[in-house]
C-alpha positions as CSV (number, residue, x, y, z in Angstrom):
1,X,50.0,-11.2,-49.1
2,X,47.4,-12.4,-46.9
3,X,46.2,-10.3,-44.2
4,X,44.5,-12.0,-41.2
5,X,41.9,-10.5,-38.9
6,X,41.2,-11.1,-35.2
7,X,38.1,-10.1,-33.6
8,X,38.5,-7.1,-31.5
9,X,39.1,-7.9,-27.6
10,X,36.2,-5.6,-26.6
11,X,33.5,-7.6,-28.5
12,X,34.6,-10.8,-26.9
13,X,34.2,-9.2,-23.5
14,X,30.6,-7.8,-24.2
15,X,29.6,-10.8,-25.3
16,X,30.9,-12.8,-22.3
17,X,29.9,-10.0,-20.1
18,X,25.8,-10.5,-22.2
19,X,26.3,-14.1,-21.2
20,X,26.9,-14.0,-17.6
21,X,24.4,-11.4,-16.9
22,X,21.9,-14.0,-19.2
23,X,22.9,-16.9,-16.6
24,X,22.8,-14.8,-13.5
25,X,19.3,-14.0,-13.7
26,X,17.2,-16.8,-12.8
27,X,18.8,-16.6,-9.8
28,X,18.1,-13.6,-9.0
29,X,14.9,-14.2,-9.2
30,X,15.5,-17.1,-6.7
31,X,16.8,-15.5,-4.4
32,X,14.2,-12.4,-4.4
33,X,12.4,-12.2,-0.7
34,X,8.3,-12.1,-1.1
35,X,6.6,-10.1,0.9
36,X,4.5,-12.2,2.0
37,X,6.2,-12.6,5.6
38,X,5.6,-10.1,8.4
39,X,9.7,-9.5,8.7
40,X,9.6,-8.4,5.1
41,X,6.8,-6.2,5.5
42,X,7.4,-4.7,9.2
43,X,11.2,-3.8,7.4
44,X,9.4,-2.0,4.4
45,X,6.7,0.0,6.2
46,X,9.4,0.1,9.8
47,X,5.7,0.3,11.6
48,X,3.1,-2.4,13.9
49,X,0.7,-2.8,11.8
50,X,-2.6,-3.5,13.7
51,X,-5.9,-4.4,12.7
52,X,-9.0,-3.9,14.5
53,X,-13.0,-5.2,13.8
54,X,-15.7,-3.2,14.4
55,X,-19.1,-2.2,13.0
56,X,-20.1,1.3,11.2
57,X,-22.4,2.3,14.4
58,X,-19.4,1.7,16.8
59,X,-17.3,3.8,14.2
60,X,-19.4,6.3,12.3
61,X,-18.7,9.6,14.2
62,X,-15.1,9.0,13.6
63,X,-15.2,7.8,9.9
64,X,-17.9,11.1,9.4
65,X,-15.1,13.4,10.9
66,X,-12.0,11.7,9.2
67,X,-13.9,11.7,5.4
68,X,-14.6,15.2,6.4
69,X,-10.7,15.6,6.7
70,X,-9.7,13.9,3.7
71,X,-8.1,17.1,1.7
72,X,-6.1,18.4,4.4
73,X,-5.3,14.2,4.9
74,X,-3.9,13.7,1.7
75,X,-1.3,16.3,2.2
76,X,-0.3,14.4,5.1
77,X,-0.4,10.8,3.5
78,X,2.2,12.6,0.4
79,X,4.6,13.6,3.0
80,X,4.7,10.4,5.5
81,X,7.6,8.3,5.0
82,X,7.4,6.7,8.9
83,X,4.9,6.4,11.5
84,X,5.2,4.6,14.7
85,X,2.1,2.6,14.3
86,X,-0.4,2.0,11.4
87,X,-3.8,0.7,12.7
88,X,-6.7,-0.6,10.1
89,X,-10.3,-0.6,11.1
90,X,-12.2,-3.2,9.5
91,X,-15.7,-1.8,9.1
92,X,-17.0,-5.5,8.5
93,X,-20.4,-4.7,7.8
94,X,-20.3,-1.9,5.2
95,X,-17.7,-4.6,3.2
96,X,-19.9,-5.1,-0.2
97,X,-20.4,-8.5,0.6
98,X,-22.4,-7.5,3.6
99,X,-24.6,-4.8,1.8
100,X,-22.4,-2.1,1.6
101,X,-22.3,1.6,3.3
102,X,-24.6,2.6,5.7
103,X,-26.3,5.6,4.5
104,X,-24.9,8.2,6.4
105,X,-21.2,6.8,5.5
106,X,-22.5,6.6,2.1
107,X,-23.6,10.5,1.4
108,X,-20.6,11.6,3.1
109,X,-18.3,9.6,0.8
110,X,-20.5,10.8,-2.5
111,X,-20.0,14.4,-1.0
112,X,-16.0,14.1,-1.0
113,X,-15.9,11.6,-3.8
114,X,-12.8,13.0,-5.7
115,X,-10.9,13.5,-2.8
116,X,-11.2,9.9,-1.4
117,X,-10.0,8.9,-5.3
118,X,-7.0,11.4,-5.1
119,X,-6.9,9.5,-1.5
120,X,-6.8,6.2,-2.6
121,X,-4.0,7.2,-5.4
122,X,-1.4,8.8,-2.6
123,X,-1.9,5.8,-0.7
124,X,-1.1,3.2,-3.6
125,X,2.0,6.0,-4.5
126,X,3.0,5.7,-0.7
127,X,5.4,2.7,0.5
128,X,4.8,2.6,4.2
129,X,1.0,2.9,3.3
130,X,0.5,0.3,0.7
131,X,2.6,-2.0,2.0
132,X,0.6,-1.9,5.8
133,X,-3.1,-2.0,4.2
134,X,-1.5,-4.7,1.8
135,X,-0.4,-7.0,4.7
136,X,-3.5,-7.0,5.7
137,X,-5.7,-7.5,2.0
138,X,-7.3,-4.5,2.0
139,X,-7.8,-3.4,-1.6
140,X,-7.2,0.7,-1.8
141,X,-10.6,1.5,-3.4
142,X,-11.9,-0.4,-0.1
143,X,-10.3,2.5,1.9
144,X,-12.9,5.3,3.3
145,X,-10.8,7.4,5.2
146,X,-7.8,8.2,7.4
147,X,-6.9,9.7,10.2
148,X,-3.8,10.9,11.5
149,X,-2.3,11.9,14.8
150,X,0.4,13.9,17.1
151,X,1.5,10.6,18.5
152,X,3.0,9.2,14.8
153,X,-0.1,6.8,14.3
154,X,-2.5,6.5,11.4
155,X,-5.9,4.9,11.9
156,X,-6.7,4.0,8.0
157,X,-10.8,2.9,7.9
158,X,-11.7,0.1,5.1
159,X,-15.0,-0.8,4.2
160,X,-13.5,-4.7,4.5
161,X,-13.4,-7.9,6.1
162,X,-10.2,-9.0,7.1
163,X,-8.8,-12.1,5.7
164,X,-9.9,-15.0,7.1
């Protein structure tokens, strides 16, 4: 007596199942949206995202008081999940390419030091954050300071140039 096996059912269904999923991912990847264009990035931070370029003397008081800020700040960046408008402030000539921080920036930013890193990693954690200094190329350890207010804006300073 000869007894005949057939595979079971359930085997023949993963495997089909394995094979469609195989198939149905290089499309995926197709279809994916970069977020290189502005709709993609104003949906992901829900912000205008402004830029501005100025010099350290123009700005220093500000940058001063907002690196002075920077524990109670990171708080505040943790917790922010939308903000009415995100404005970055190029401060073009302490970029490294230009010579770097001006010395009073410079001793303020060695005086708070680990809070400005703790800084930078809530930013790079942060969504809305990223994203906005991302659209604009500015590399988080580039980032001095922030500065928030009642009005649902944050004025992020970056020793950068903006992209040309």
């Amino acid at each position: 007596m000869a007894i005949t096996t057939f595979p079971d059912t359930r085997w023949l269904h993963m495997i089909a199942a394995t094979a469609f999923l195989a198939a149905s991912v290089p499309q995926a990847a197709l279809n994916a949206q970069g977020l290189e264009g502005p709709d993609t990035v104003n949906k992901i931070i829900g912000s205008e995202v402004g830029q501005e370029e100025t010099n350290t003397a123009v700005e220093a008081g500000k940058v001063t008081t907002a690196i002075d800020r920077t524990r109670e700040n990171i708080g505040t960046v943790r917790k922010t999940s939308k903000l009415d408008k995100v404005d970055i402030v190029f401060l073009t000539d302490a970029a490294r390419t230009e010579g770097g921080l001006p010395p009073a920036i410079e001793t303020k930013v060695e005086q708070h030091q680990d809070d400005i890193t703790e800084l930078r990693e809530e930013i790079e954690a942060n969504a809305l954050l990223f994203n906005a200094i991302d659209s604009r190329r500015v590399l988080t350890e580039d980032v001095l300071a922030v500065e928030f207010d009642d009005s649902g804006k944050v004025v992020i300073y970056a020793a950068a140039k903006p992209p040309s």
